[in-house]
N, C-alpha and C positions, 0 to 999 in steps of 0.2 A: 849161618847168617849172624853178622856181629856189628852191634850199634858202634855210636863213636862218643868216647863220653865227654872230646873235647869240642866237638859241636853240639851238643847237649847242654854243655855249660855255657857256649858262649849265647845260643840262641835264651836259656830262661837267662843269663844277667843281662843280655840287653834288654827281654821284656820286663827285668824287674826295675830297670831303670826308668820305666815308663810311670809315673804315677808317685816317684819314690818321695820320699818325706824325711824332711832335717832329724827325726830321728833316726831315721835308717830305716825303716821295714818302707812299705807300702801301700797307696789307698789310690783304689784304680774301682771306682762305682760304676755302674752301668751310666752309657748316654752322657759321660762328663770327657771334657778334651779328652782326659787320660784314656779315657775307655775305648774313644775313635783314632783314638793314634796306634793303640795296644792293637786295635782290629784291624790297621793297615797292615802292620807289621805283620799280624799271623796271617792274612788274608796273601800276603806276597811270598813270605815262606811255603804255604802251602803251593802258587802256582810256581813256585820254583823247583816244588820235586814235582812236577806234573798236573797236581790235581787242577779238574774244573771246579770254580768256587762261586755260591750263589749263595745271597743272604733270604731268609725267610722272612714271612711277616711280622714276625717277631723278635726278630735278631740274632737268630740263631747264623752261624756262619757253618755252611757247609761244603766240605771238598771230595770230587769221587775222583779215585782212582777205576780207572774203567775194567771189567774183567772180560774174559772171551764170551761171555754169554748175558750181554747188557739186560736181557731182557726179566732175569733172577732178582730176586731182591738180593739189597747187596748187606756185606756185613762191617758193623758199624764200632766206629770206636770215637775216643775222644773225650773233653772234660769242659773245664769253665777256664775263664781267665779272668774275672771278677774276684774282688776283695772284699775281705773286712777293714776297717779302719786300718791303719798300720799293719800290715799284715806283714808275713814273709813272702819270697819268691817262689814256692814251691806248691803249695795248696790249690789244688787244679791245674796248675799253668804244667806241671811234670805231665799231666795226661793228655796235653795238648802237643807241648814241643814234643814230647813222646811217640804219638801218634802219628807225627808228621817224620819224624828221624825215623820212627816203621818204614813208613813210605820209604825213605829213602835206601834203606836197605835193604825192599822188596827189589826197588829198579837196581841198584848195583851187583844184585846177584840173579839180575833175570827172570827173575819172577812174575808171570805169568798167571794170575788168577782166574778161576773159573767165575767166582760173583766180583761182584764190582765190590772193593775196598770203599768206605766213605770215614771221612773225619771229620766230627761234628766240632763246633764251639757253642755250648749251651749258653744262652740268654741268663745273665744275673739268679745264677746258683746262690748264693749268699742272702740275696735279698736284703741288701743293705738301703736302697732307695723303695725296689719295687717289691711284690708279694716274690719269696723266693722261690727257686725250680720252676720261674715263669717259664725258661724258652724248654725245659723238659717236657713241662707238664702238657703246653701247647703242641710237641712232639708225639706225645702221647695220649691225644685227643684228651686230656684230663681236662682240659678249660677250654674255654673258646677263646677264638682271635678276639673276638670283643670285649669280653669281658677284662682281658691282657692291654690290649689295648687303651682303652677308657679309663685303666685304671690310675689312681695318684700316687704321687708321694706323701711322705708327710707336711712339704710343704706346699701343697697343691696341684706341682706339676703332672701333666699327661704323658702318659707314657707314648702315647703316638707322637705328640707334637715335639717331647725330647729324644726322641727316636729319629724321627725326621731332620731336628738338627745340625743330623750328622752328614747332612748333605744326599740321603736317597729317601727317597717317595717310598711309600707302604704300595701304592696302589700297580701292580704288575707282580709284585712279589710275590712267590709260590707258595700255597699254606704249610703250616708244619706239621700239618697232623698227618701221622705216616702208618697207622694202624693198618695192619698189613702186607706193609709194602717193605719190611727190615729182617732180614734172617738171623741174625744174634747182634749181639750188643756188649761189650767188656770196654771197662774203663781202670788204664796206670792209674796209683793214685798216691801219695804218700798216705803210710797209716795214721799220721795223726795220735799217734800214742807207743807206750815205749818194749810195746810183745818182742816184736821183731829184733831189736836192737841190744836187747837184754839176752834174747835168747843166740844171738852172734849168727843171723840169719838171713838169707839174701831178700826172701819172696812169701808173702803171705798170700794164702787165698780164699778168698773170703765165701765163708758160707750163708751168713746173712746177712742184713743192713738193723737195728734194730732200729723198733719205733716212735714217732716223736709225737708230742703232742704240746704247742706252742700255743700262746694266750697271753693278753695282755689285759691288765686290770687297773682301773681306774677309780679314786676314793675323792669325794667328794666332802667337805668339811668346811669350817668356819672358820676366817682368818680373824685374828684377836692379836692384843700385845701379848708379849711375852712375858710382860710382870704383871700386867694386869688382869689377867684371867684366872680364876682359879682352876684347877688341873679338873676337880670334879665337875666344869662348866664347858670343857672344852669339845669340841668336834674335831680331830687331829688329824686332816691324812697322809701327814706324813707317819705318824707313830700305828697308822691300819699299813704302811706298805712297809715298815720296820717289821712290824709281827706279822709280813707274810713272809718276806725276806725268811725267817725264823722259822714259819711251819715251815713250806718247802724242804727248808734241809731236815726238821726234824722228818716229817713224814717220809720223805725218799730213803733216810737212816734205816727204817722201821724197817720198811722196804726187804734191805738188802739188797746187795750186789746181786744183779749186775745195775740196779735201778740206779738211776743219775738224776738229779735235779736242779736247775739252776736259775737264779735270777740275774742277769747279765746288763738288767737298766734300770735305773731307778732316774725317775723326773719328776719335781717337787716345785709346786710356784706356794706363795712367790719366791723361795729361795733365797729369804732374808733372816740373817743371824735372830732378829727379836720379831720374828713374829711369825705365829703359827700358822703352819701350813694348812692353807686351803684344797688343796689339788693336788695330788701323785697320781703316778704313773707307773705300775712295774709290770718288768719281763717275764714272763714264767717260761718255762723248758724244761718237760718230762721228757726220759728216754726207757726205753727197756728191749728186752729182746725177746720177751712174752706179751700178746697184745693182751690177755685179758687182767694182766697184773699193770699194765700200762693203760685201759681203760678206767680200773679200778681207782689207781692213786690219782688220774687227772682228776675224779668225780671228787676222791676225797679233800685234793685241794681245794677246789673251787668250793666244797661243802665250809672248809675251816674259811676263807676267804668270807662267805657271806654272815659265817658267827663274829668275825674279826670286824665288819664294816656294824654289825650290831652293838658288838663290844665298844665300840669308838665314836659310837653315834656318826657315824659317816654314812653318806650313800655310797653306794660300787655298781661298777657294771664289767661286763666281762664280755673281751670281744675275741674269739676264737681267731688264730694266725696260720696253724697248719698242720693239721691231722693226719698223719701217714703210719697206717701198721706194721709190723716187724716183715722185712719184703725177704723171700729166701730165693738166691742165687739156684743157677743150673745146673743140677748134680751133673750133667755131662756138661756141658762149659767147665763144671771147676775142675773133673774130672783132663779134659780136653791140656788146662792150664797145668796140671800136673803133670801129665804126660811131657810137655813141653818142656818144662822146668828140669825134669830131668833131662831131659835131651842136649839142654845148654850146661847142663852141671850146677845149677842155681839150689840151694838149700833153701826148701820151704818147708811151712806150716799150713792148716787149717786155722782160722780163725772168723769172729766176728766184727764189725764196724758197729762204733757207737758213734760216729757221726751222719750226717745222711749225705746222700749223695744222688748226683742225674741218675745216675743208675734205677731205683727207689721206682722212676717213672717211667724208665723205656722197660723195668720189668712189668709194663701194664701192659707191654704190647707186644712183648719178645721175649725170648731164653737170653738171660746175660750171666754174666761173672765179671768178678773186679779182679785184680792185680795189687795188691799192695806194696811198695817198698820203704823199707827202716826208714824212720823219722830221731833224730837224734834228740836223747832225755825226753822224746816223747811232744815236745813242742808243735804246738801251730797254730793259725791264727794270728801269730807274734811274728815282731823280725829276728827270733832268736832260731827260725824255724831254719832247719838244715836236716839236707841229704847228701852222704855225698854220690858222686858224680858217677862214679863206677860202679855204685848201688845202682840209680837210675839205667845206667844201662842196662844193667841185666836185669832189669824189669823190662826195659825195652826189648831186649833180646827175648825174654820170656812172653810177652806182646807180637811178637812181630810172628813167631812160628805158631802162637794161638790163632792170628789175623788168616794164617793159610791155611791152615787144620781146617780150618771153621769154613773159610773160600772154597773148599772141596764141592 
């Protein structure tokens, strides 16, 4: 069974032309034109290799291929097609058009499945508007439809009401939570870092996701001139989200690898050259692949953050984003994936994810495994982000004989 990797390429450049940006990458957020245009598109690819396609309460989009015994829980694949700002064409959207090029090279070679195949598109992975791994978490009874629902953005909007939108009603829509009712779970994915591509590799398989621990901090202080204040008089927050900016990287150093830390926003009012900041805003983002060294450093953060708002005469408050422990994949899935890989001739590795992914939350409710393929110099998130094409296949190919191993 062998993908085709110039429908591959053609199906993600057309979806990356959806949403695309004068600079070249991509910015395609949940519930914005870009996002309901992106969902017709994959919504029609899908019922064009067969599958039936139904959206959830949530917005998840999902498509089954039917197997001989409907009545089995089926097994599941599939990604996001949500962005970060500017982003590339490849960061989720490979594990969708992926998914669906499987399909199609199930039915061109006959394939008859015992469980029903499905292809999921997870709800705003990225969380660029809404809380992220909303349509996973929802899949994996982690949250409720209402809480999902009722929830904002940052700037006020409903997540139902921009949901709706898109021109379909919440209310007849089937819920997501499938606890239960899904026999495995593997998601293609680009690595997102440069293992694979260094070591001249087709197929990475992932043994764990490490864990994250996201947090947003906010310092409170006293707007003054900039010449007129003396430095010893001052309440700064911009100079509390400066020196957090600062511990993070020192603490995460201390750490050691594999620990990662990152502050990825900083928001300052009033954001005037001569005059002192009243208000910031920063990102925090621990990662590790040990939870108790990843519990550890988030406490010690937040411990330096409340001596930094003392230091600065600032107030702070700290509002928890998204707590997820080090999640470990299925020795027989990755086993399963190995087996495969060689079957197609694909050179793999074992390795780790240090970004998170939907996966993360269908292992709350199923055996899964990921797929990785080479990311060039490691890139993503950026529009410098590239695979090529014949990589992707043979992920796909390495996908699609996982998809029926596992259909047994």
């Amino acid at each position: 069974m062998r993908s085709s990797a110039d429908r591959i390429k053609g199906d993600l450049e057309t979806l990356g032309e959806i949403g695309k940006t004068e600079a070249g990458g991509v910015s395609r957020f949940i519930f914005t034109d870009e996002d309901f245009e992106a969902r017709r598109f994959i919504t029609g690819l899908m019922q064009s290799v067969g599958l039936r396609t139904v959206s959830d309460k949530v917005g998840n989009i999902i498509g089954r291929r039917p197997g001989r015994n409907e009545d089995l829980p089926p097994v599941m694949t599939g990604s996001h097609i949500d962005t970060v700002p500017n982003a590339g064409i490849f960061d989720g959207c490979v594990g969708v058009v992926g998914a669906i090029e499987a399909m199609r090279v199930l039915n061109a070679n006959g394939v008859t499945s015992n469980r029903p195949i499905e292809v999921v598109v997870f709800n705003n992975e990225e969380g660029v508007r809404f809380e992220p791994l909303a349509g996973s978490k929802a899949m994996a009874c982690q949250a409720s439809v209402d809480s999902i629902l009722n929830s904002r953005d940052r700037d006020g909007a409903l997540f139902r009401e921009a949901f709706e939108r898109g021109g379909q009603r919440i209310d007849g829509l089937p819920s997501p939570c499938r606890r239960g009712r899904v026999r495995a779970f593997v998601e293609l994915h680009i690595e997102q870092g440069p293992i694979l591509e260094k070591k001249g590799l087709d197929i990475g398989i992932v043994g764990a996701i490490f864990g994250i621990r996201q947090f947003l901090t906010s310092f409170r202080g006293v707007a003054g001139h900039a010449g007129g204040t003396p430095m010893s008089m001052r309440k700064d927050a911009v100079l509390a989200a400066a020196k957090t900016v600062v511990a993070v990287d020192e603490i995460t150093k201390r750490y050691g690898p594999p620990a990662v830390g990152t502050v990825g926003s900083v928001r300052v009012y009033p954001g005037v050259v001569n005059v002192i900041g009243e208000q910031s805003e920063v990102s925090v983002d621990v990662r590790d692949s040990d939870g108790s060294r990843l519990r550890s450093r988030s406490g010690e953060v937040k411990r330096r953050i409340k001596a930094i708002a003392r230091a600065t005469s600032t107030e702070f408050e700290i509002v928890d984003r998204l707590e997820i422990d080090p999640t470990a994949m299925s020795r027989r899935i990755s086993r399963v994936i190995e087996v495969c890989a060689k079957r197609v001739g694909a050179r793999y590795t074992h390795l780790d994810s240090g970004p998170y992914h939907d996966t993360m939350m269908m292992a709350k409710i199923t055996k899964c495994g990921m797929i990785f393929v080479p990311s060039r110099d490691g890139a993503s998130h950026s529009r410098k982000e590239f695979t090529e094409w014949r990589q992707i296949a043979k992920g796909v190919d390495v996908l699609s004989e996982t998809l029926v191993a596992l259909s047994k």
